[in-house]
MARBA-3410 file (N, C-alpha, C, O; in Angstrom, 1 decimal):
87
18.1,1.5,1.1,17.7,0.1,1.1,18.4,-0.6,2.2,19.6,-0.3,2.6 ~ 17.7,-1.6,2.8,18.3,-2.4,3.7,18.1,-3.8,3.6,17.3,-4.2,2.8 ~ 19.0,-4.8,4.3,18.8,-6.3,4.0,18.4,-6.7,5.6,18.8,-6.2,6.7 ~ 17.4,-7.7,5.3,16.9,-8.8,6.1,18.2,-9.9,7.0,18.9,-10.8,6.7 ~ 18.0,-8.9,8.6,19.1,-9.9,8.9,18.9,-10.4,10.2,19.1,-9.6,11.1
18.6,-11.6,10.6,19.0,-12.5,11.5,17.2,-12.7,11.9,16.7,-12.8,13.0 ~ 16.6,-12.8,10.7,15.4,-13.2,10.2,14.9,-14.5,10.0,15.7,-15.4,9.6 ~ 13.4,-14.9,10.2,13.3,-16.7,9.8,13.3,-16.1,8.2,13.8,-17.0,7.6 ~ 13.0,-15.3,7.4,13.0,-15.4,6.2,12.3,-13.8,5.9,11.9,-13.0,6.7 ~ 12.3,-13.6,4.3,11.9,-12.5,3.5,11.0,-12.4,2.6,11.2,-13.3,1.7
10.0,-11.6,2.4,8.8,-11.6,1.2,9.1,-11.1,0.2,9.8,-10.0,0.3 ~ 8.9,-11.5,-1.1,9.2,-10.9,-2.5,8.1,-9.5,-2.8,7.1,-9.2,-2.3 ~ 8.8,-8.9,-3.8,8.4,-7.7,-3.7,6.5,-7.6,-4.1,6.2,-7.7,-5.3 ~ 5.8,-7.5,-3.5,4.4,-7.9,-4.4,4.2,-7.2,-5.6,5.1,-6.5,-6.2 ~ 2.9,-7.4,-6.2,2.8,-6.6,-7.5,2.3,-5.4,-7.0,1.7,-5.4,-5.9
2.4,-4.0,-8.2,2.1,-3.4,-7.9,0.7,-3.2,-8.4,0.2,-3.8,-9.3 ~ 0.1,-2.0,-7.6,-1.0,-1.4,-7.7,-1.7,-0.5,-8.7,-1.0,0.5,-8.9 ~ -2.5,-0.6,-9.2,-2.7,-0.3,-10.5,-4.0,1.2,-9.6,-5.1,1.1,-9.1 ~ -3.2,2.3,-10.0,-3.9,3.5,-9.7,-3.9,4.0,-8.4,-4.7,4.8,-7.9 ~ -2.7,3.4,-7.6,-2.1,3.5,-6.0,-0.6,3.1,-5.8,0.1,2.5,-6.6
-0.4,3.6,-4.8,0.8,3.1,-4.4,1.2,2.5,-3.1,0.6,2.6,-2.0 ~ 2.8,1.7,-3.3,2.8,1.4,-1.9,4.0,1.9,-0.8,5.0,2.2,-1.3 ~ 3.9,2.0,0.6,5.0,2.6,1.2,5.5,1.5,2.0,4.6,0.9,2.7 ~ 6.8,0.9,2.1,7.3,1.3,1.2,7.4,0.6,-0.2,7.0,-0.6,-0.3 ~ 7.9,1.2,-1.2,7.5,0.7,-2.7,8.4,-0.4,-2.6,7.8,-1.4,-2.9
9.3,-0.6,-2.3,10.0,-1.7,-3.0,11.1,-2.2,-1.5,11.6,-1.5,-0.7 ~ 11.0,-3.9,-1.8,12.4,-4.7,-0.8,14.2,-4.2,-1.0,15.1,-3.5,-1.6 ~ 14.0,-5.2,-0.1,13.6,-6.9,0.9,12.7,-6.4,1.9,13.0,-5.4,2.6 ~ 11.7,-7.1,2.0,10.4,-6.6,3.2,10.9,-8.3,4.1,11.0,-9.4,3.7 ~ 11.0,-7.7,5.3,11.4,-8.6,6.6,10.1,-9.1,7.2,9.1,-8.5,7.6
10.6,-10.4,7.3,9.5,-11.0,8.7,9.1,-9.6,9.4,9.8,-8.6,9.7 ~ 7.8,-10.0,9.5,7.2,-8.7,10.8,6.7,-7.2,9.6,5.8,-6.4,10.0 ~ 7.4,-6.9,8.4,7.3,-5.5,8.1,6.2,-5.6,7.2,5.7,-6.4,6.4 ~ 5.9,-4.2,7.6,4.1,-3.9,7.0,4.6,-3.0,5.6,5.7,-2.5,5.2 ~ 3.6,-3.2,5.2,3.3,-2.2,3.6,2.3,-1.6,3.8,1.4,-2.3,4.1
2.0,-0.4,3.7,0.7,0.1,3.7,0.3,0.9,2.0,1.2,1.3,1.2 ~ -0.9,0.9,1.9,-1.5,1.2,0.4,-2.1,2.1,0.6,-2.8,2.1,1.6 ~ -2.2,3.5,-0.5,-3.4,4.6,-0.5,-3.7,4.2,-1.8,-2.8,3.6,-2.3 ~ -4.8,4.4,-2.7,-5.5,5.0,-3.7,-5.1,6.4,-3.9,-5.0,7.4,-3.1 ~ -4.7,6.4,-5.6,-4.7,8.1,-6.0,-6.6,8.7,-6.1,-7.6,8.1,-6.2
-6.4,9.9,-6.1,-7.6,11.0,-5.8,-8.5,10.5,-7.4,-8.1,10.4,-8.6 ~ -9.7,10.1,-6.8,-11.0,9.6,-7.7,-11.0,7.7,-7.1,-11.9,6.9,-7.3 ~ -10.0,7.5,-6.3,-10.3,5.6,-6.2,-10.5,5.2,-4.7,-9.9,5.7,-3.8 ~ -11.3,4.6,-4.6,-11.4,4.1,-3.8,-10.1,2.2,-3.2,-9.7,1.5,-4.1 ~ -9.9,2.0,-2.1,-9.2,1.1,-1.6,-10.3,0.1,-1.3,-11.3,0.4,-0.5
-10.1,-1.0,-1.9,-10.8,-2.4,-2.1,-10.0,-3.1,-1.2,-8.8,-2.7,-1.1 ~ -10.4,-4.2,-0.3,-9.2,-4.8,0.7,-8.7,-4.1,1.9,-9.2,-3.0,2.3 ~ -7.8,-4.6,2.3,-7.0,-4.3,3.4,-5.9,-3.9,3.0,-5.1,-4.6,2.4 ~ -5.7,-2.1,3.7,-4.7,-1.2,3.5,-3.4,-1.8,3.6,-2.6,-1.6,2.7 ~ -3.0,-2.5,4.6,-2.1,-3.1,5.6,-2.0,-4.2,4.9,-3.0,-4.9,4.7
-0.6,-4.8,4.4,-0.5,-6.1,4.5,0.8,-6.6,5.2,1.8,-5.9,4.9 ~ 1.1,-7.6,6.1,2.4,-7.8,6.8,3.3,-9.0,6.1,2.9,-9.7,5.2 ~ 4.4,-9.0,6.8,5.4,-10.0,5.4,5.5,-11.1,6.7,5.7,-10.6,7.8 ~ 5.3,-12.5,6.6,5.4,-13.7,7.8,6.3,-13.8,7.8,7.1,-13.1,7.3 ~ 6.5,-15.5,8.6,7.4,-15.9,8.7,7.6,-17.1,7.9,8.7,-17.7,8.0
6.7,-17.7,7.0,6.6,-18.2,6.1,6.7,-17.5,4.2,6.1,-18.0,3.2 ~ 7.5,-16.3,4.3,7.7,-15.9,3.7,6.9,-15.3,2.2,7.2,-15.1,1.0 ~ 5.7,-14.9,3.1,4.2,-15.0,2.3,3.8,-13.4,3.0,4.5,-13.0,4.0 ~ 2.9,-12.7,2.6,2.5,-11.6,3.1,0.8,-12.2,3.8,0.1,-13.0,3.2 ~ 0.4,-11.7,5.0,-0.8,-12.3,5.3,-1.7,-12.0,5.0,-2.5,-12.7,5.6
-2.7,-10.9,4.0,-3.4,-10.2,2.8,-3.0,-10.6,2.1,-2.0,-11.3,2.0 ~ -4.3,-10.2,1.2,-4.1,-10.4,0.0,-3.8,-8.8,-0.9,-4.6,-7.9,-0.3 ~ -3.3,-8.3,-1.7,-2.4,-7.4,-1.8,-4.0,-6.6,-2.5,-4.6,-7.2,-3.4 ~ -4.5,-5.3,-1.9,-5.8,-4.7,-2.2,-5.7,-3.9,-3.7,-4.6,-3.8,-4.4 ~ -7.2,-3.3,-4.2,-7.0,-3.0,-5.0,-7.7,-1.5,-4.6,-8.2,-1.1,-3.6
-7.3,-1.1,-6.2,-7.6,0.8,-6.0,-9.1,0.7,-7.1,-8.6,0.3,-8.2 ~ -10.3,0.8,-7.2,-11.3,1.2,-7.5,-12.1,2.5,-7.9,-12.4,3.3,-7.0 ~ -12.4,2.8,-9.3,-12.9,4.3,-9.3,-13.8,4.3,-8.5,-14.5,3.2,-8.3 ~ -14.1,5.6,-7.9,-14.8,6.2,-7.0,-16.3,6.8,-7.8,-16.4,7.9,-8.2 ~ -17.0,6.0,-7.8,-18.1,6.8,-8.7,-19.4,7.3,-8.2,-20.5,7.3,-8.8
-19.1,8.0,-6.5,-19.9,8.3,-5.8,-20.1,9.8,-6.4,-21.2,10.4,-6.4 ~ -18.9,10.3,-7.1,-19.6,11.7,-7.1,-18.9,12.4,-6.5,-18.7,13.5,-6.9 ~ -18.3,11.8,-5.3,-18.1,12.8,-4.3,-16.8,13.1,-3.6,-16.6,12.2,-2.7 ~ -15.6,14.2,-3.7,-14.5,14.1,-3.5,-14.0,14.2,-2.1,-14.2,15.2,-1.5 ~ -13.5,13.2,-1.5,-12.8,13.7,0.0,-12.0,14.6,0.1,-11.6,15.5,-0.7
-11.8,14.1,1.4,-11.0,16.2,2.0,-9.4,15.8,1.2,-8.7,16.7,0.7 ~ -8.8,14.3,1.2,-8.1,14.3,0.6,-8.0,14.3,-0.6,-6.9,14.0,-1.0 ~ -8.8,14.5,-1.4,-8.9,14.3,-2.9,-8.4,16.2,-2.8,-7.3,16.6,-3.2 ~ -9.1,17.0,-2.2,-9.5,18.0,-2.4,-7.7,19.2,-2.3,-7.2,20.1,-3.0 ~ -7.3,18.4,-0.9,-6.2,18.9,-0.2,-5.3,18.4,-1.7,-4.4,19.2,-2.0
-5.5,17.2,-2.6,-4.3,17.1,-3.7,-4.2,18.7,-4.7,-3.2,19.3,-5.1 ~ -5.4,19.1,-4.8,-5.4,19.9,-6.0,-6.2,21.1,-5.5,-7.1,21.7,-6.1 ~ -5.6,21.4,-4.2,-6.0,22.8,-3.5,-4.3,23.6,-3.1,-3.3,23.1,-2.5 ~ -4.4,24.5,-3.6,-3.1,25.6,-3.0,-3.3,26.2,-2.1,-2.5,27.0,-1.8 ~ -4.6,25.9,-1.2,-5.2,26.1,0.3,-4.4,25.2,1.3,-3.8,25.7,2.2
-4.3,24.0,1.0,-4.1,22.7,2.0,-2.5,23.5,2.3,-1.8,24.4,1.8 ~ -2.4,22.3,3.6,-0.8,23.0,3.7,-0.4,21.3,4.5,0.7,21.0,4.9
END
């Protein structure tokens, strides 16, 4: 872990994601630092992957959501989770 230093300010940790995760999971997230979001295998990503922390100590997204996937249809990353092929 690290602290925010010689910063206009710091974003609180957002909520988390219900069926995804975020990198990185947890603060102090600095003016300027991004969060990025995946969906676990079956969901789709609602929103914008990316959210950044301002300078008004607000993130500029709004924090996305994970969605079942009810196409039917598994991506290569779904596939690569629960293949002893992928490398």
């Amino acid at each position: 872990m690290y602290f925010c230093l010689e910063t206009p300010s710091d974003c609180p940790d957002p909520d988390a994601v219900e069926n995804g995760q975020a990198s990185p999971a947890e603060g102090p997230f600095c003016y300027g630092e991004e969060i990025v979001y995946t969906c676990n295998p079956g969901y789709k990503m609602e929103g914008n992957p990316v959210i950044e922390c301002t300078d008004t100590s607000q993130f500029n997204k709004p924090i996305p959501s994970c969605v079942q996937d009810t196409s039917g249809r598994l991506s290569i990353h779904d596939f690569c989770l629960c293949s002893a092929e992928c490398t």
